[in-house]
C-alpha positions as CSV (number, residue, x, y, z in Angstrom):
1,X,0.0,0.0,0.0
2,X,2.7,2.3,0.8
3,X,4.4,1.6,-2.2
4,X,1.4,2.3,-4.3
5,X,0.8,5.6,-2.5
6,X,4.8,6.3,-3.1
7,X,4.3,5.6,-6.7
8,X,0.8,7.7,-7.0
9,X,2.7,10.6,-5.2
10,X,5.7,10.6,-7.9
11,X,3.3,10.6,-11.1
12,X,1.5,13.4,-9.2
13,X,4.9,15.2,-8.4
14,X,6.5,14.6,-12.2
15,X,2.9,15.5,-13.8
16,X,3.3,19.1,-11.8
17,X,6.6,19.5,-13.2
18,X,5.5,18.5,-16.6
19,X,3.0,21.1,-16.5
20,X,5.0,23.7,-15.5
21,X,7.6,23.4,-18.2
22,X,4.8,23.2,-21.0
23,X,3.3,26.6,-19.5
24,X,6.8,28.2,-19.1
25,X,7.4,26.9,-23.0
26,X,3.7,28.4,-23.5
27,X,4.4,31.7,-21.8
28,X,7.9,31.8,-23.9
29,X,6.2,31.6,-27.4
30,X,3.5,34.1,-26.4
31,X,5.9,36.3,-25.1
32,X,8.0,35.7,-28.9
33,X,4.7,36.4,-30.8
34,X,4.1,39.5,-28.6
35,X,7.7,40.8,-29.5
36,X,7.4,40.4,-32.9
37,X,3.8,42.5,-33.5
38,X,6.2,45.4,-32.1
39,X,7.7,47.0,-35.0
40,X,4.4,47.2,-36.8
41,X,2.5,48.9,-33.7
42,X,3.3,53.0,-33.9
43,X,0.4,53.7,-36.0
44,X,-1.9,53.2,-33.5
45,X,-0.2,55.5,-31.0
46,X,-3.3,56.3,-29.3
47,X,-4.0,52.9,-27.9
48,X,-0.7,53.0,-25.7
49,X,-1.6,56.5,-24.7
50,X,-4.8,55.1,-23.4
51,X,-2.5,52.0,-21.6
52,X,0.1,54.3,-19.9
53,X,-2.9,56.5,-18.1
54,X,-4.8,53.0,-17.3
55,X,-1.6,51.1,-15.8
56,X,0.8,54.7,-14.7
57,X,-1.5,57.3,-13.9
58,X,-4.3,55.6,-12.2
59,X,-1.9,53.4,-10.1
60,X,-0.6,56.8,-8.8
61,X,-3.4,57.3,-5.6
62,X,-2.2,53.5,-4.5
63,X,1.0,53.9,-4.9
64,X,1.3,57.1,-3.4
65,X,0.0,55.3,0.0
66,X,2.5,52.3,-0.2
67,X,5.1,54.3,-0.8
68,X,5.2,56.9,2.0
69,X,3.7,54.2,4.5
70,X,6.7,52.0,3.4
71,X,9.1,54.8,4.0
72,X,7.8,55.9,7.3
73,X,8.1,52.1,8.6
74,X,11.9,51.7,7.1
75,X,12.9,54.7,8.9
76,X,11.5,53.9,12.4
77,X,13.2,50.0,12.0
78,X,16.0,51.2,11.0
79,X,16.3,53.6,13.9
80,X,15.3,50.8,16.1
81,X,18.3,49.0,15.2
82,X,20.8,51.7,14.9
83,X,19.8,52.5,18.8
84,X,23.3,52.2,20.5
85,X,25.4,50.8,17.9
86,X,25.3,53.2,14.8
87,X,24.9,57.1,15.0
88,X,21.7,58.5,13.6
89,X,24.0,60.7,11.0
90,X,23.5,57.1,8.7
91,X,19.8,56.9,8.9
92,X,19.4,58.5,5.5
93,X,21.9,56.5,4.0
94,X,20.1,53.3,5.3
95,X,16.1,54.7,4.0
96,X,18.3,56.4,0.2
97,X,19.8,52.7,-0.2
98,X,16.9,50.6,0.7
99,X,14.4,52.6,-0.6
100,X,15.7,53.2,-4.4
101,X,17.8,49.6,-5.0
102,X,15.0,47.3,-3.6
103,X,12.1,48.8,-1.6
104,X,10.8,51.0,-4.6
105,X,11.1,48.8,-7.3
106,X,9.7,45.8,-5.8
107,X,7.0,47.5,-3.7
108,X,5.9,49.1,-6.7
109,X,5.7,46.4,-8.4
110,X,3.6,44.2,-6.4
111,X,1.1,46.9,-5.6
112,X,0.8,47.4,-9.6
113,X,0.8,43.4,-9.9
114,X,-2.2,43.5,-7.6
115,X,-4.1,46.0,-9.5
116,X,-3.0,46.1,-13.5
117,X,-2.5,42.5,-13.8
118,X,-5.9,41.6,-12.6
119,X,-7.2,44.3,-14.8
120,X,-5.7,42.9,-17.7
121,X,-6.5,39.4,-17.3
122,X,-9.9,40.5,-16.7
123,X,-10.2,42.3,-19.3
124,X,-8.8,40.0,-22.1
125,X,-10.2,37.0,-20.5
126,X,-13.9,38.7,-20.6
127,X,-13.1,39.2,-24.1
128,X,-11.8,35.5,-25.0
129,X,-15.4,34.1,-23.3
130,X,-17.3,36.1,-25.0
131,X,-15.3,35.8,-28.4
132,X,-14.3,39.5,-29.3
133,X,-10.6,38.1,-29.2
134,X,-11.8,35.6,-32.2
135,X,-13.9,38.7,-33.9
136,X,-11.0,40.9,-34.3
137,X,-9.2,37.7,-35.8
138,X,-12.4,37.3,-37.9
139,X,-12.0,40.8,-39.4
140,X,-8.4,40.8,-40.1
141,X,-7.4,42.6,-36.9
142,X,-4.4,41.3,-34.6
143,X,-5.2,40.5,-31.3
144,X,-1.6,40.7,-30.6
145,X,-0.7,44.2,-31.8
146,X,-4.4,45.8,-30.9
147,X,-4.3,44.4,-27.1
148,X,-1.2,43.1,-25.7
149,X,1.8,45.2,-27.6
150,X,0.0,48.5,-26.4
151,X,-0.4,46.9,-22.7
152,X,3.7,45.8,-22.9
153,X,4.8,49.1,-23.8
154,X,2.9,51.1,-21.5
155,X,4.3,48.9,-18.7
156,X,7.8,48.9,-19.8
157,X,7.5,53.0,-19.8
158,X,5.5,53.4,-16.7
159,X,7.0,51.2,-14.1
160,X,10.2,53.4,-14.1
161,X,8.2,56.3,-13.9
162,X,6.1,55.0,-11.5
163,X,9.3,53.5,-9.2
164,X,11.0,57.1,-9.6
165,X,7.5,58.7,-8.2
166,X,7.5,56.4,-5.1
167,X,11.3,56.5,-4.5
168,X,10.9,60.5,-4.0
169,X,7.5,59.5,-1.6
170,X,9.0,56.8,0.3
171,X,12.1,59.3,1.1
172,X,10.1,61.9,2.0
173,X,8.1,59.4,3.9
174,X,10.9,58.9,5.9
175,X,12.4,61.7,6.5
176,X,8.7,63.0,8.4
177,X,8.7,60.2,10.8
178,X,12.4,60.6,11.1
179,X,12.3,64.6,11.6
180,X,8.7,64.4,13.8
181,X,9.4,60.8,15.8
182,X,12.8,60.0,15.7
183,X,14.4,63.6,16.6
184,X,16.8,63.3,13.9
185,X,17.2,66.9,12.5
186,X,17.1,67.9,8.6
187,X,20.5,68.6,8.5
188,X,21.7,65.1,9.8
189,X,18.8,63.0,7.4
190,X,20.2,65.1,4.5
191,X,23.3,64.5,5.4
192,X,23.3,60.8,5.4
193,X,21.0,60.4,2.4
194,X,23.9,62.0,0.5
195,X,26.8,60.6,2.0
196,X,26.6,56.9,0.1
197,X,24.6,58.2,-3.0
198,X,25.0,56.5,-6.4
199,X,23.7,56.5,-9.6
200,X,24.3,53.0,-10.5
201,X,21.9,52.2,-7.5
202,X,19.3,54.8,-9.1
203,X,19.9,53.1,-12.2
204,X,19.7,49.4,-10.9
205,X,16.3,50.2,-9.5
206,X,14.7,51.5,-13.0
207,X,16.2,48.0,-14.8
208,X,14.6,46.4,-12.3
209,X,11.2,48.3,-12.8
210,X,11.9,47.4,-16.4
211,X,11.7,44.1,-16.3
212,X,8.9,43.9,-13.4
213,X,6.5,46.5,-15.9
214,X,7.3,43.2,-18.7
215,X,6.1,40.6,-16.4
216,X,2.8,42.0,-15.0
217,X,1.1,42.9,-18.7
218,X,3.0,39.7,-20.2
219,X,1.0,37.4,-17.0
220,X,-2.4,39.5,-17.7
221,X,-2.0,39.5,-21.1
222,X,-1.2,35.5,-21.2
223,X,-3.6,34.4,-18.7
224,X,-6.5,36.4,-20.2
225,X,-6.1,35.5,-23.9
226,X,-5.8,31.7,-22.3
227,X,-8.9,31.8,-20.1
228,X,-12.0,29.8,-20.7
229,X,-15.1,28.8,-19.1
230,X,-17.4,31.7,-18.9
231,X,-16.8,33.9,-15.6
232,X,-15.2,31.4,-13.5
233,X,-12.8,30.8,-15.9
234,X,-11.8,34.8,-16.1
235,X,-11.5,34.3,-12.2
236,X,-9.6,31.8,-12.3
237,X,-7.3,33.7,-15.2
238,X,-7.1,37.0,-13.0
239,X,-6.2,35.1,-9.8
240,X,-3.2,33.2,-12.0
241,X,-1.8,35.9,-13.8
242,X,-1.4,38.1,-10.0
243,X,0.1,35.0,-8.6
244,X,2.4,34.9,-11.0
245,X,3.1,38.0,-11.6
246,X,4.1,38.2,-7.9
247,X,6.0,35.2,-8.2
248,X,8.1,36.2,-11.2
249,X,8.8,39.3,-9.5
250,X,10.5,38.5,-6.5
251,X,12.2,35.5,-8.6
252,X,13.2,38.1,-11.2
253,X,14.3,40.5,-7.9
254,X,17.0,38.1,-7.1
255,X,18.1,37.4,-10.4
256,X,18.6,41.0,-11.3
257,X,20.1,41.8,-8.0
258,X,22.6,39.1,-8.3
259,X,23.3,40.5,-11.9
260,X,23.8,43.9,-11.0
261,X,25.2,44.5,-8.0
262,X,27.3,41.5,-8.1
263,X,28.2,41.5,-12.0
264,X,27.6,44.6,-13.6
265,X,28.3,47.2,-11.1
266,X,31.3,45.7,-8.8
């Protein structure tokens, strides 16, 4: 019997990882056909205009919470464990490092996952159920170039913006708590912010925000073109393509880290 059970368990397990490398092959050659409806795309400028304010400019009132809220809590933790061992003259240089290299980018990131991925899978998969995906194909209209090349673009462009915007909140974030809690003056948080400043850690945040702004329209744009079965199979769509896109982000977060800052920049 327990042999049996071992032998279930292993087809389970190898099934699993069957299925993942077929929907990581899948993702791949969407991804390809996605790329390659690019060059053909600039006369319909209007439709990435329309993505940038969806995904950038309506993300703005969420992000603007996460950001400062996220800056307001580094400062006080990091003041919490400078007490006694490091002088306060650092603090900025702790919240400027943190705060632009990992804390911007990847907070970002997953607050935008939350909201603009399941927007996008949504969105396409409402359209694959009730066949308007297969009507543009009937009429001679990509699919490809008209809804997920405008959705790419917009997110490669406005995830860097976005990450610059809440670097600047989360900084000011903490420099409030820091200059209304903490008793460090403006002189000393200034100080500190600029004493280990670098432009390479600027920069290695907005690659990062690069490659996150790819993954969160590529996982709502691949997970709603794939979704059937009426509603609950858009629900089912929208909850994949924010798991992933969560997933691929902090994945991607080490990789790029790793690449950088190890690699690229030592």
């Amino acid at each position: 019997m327990n042999a049996n059970h071992a032998m279930i368990g292993a087809h389970t397990i190898g099934q699993r990882v069957l299925e993942g490398i077929e929907q990581v092959g899948s993702v791949s050659l969407f991804f390809m056909r996605v790329l390659r409806a690019v060059p053909g795309f600039w006369r319909k400028g209007h439709l990435l205009f329309e993505q940038m304010v969806a995904i950038g400019v309506e993300s703005i009132p969420l992000v603007l919470v996460t950001s400062i809220f996220t800056g307001g809590v580094a400062a006080v933790q990091a003041a919490y464990q400078f007490q006694d061992y490091v002088p306060m003259r650092y603090l900025g240089s702790v919240i400027g490092k943190s705060v632009v290299i990992e804390l911007g980018p990847v907070l970002t990131a997953l607050v935008v996952a939350g909201r603009v991925g399941a927007s996008i899978a949504a969105e396409l998969g409402t359209m694959r159920v009730t066949e308007q995906i297969d009507a543009l194909e009937t009429i001679g209209i990509s699919p490809i170039r008209f809804l997920a090349v405008p959705r790419l673009l917009a997110g490669m462009i406005m995830l860097p913006l976005i990450t610059v915007f809440s670097d600047f909140l989360a900084i000011g974030g903490a420099y409030v708590v820091a200059l209304l809690s903490l008793d460090v003056a403006t002189n000393t948080f200034m100080e500190g912010l600029r004493l280990f400043f670098h432009l390479r850690d600027v920069f290695g945040g907005l690659v990062k925000s690069l490659f996150f702004g790819v993954v969160i329209t590529m996982m709502g744009c691949y997970f709603g073109f794939n979704a059937e079965g009426g509603a609950e199979g858009v629900g089912r769509a929208t909850t994949r393509a924010v798991v992933a896109s969560c997933l691929l982000i902090l994945i991607l977060d080490y990789m790029l880290a790793s690449l950088l800052f190890r690699v690229i920049f030592v």
